[in-house]
Backbone as JSON Lines, residues from 0, in Angstrom:
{"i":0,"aa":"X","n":[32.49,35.87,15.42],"ca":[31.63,35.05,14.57],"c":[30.34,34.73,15.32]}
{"i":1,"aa":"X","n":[29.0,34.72,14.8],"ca":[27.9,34.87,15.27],"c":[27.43,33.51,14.87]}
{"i":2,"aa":"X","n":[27.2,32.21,15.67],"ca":[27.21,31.04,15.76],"c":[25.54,31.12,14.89]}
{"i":3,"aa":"X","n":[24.7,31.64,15.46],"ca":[23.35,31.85,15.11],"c":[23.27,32.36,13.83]}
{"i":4,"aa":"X","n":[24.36,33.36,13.27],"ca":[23.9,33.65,11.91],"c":[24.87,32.49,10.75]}
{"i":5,"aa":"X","n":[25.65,31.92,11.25],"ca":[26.06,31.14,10.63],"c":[25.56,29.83,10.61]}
{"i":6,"aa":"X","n":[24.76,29.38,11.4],"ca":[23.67,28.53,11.25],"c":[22.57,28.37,10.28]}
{"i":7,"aa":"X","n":[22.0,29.59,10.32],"ca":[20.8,29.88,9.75],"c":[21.45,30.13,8.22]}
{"i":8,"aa":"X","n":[22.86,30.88,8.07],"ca":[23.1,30.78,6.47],"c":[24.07,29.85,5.62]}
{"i":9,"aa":"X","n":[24.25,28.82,6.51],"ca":[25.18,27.62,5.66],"c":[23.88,27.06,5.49]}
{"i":10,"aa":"X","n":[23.59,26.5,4.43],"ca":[23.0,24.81,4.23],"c":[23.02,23.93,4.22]}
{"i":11,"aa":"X","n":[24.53,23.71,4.44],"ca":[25.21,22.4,4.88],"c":[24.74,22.47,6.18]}
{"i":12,"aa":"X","n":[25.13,23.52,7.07],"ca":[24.89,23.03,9.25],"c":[23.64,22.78,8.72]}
{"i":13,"aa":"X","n":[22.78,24.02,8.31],"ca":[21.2,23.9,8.52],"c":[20.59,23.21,8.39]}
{"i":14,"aa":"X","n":[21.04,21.74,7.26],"ca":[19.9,20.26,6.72],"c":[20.6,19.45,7.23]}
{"i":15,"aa":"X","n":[22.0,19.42,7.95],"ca":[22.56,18.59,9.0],"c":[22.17,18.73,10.07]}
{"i":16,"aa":"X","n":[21.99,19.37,10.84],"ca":[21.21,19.52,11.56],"c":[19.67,19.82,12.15]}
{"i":17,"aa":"X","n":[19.23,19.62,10.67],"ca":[17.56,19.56,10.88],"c":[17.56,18.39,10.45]}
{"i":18,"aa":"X","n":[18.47,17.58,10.13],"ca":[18.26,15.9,9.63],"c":[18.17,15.11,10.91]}
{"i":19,"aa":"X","n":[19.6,15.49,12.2],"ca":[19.72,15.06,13.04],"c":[18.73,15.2,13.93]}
{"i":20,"aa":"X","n":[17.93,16.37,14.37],"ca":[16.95,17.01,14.76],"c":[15.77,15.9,14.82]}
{"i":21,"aa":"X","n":[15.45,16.15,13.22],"ca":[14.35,14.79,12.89],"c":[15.0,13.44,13.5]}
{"i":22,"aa":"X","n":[15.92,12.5,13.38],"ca":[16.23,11.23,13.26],"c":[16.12,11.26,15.48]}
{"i":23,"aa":"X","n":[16.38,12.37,15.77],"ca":[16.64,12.14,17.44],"c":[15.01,11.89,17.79]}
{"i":24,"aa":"X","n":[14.49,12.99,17.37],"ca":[12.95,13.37,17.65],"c":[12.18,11.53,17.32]}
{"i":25,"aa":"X","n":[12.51,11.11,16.08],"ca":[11.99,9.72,15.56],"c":[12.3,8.94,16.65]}
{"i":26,"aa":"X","n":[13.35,8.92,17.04],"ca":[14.36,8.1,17.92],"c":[13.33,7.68,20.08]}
{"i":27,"aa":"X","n":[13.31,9.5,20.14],"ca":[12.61,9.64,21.11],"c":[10.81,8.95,20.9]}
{"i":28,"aa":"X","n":[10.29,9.48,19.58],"ca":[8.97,8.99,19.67],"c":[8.82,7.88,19.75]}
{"i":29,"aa":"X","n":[9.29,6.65,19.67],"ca":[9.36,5.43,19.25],"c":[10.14,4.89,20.42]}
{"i":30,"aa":"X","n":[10.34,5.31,21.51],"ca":[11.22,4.75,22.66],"c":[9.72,5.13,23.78]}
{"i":31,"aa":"X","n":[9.29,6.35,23.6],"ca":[8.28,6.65,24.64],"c":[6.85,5.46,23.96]}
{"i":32,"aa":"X","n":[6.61,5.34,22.76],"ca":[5.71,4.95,22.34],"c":[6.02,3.34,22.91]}
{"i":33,"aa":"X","n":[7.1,2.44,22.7],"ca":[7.29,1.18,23.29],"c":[7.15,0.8,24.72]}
{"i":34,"aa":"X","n":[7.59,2.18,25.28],"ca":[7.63,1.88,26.4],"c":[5.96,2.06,26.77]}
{"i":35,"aa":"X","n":[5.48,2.82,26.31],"ca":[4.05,2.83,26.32],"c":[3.53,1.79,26.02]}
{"i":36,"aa":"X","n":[3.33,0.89,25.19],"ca":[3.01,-0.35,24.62],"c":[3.28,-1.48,25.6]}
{"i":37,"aa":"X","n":[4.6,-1.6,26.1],"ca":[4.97,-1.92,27.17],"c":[4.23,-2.36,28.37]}
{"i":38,"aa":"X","n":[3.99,-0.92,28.89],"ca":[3.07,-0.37,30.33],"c":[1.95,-1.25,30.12]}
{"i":39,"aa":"X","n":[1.46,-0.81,29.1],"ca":[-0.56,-0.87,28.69],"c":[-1.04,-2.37,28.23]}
{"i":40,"aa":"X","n":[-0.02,-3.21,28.41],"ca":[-0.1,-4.6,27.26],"c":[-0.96,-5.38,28.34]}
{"i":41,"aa":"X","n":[-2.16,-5.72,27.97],"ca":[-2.87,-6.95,28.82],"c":[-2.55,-8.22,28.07]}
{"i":42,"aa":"X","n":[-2.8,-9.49,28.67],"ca":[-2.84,-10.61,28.97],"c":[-4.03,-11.11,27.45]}
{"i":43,"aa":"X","n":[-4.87,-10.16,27.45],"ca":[-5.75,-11.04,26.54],"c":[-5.57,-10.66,25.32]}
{"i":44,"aa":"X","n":[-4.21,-9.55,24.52],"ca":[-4.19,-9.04,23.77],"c":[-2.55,-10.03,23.11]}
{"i":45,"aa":"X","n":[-2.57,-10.71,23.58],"ca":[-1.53,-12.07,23.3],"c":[-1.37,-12.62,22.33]}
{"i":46,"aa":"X","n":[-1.28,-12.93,21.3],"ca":[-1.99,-13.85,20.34],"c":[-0.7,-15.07,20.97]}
{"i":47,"aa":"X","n":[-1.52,-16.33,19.94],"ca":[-0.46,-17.75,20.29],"c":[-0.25,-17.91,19.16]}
């Protein structure tokens, strides 16, 4: 059984796993981006 062609022709693996794909990728952008936000945050950008 050819893991690769059975990937590419179920539609069930293929949008399960391009769902998961997306939600990790979201997951990652938004962890580097905070932590970025994080780093870069001055003192006068504070509100009270």
């Amino acid at each position: 059984m050819n893991l690769w062609h059975e990937f590419l022709n179920d539609p069930v693996i293929f949008i399960s796993f391009s769902g998961l794909a997306i939600v990790i990728g979201l997951c990652l952008f938004y962890a580097v981006y905070f932590i970025y936000k994080i780093d870069h945050d001055t003192p006068d950008s504070k509100q009270h």
